[in-house]
Structures are given as C-alpha cells and as structure tokens.
N, C-alpha and C positions, 0 to 999 in steps of 0.2 A: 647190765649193758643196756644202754639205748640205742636206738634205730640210728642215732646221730652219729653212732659208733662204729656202724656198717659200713666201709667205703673200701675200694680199691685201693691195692698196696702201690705206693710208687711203681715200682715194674708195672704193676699191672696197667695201672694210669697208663705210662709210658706208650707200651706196646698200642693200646687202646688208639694216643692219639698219632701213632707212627701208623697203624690200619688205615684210622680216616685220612688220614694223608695221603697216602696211596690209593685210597676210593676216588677223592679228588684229583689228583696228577689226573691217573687213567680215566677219569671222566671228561677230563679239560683237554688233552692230550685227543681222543676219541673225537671229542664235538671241533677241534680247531680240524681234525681231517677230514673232517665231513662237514664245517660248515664257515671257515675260512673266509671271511670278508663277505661272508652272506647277510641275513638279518637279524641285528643282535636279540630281538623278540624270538625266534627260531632258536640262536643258540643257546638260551637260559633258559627255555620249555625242554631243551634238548638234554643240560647238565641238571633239571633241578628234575624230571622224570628218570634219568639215570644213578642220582645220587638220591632221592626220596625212600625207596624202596630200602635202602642200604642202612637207614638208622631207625632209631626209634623215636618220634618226635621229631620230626627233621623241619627244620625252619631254616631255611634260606638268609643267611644275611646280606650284608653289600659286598662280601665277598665275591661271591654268585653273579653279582651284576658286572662288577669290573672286571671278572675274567669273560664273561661275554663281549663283554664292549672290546678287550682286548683281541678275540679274536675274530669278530664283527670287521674290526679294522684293521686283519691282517696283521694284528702288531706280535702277535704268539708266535713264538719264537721254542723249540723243544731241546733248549742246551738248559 
C-alpha cells in the first residue's frame, strides 16, 4: 500500500464537507448579526478569526471576501 492509498471513504468525505458547511453558515449567520452594513474589513477579520481556529491550514479564499462584502452591504439575507 502507498500513502496515495490513504484517503477518506466517500461518507467520510461527505460528512467532512457537510461539517465545514455548517462551520461556515454559523460563522456568516453570527458576523451578519453582529456586524450588518458595518465595515466590510471588520466583517472578514470577524469570519476569518472565527472560522481559522476550526481547520487545519485554513486559507481564506474569495469566498470569505464576498460573504463580507455581502453583509457589509446589508444584502444577507438568513432564508
């Protein structure tokens, strides 16, 4: 067997990115109640020190940015 052969089973996969899913809602969900048309710099120090601690290697994409910007400008919306 090689190292190459070591991976998470489907399920496992799964579950994993259904977790980070929900790390993320409740962190976006959390910074738009607390920081609502505020300044989008504030809401991405807000979500990326909430959601940092939670993975391993955690790097920020543009994801990150547009749900700031989205609730910077009030546009978040929790349906």
């Amino acid at each position: 067997m090689k190292i190459s052969d070591v991976t998470w089973n489907e399920q496992a996969r799964e579950k994993i990115l259904v977790d980070a899913d929900k790390a993320l809602q409740e962190a976006v969900k959390e910074a738009a109640a607390a920081h609502s048309g505020g300044d989008r710099d504030q809401v991405y120090k807000f979500l990326f020190e909430k959601l940092q601690p939670q993975f391993v290697d955690f790097e920020p994409g543009p994801d990150l940015s547009e749900y700031a910007d989205a609730i910077a400008n009030g546009e978040f919306n929790e349906e």
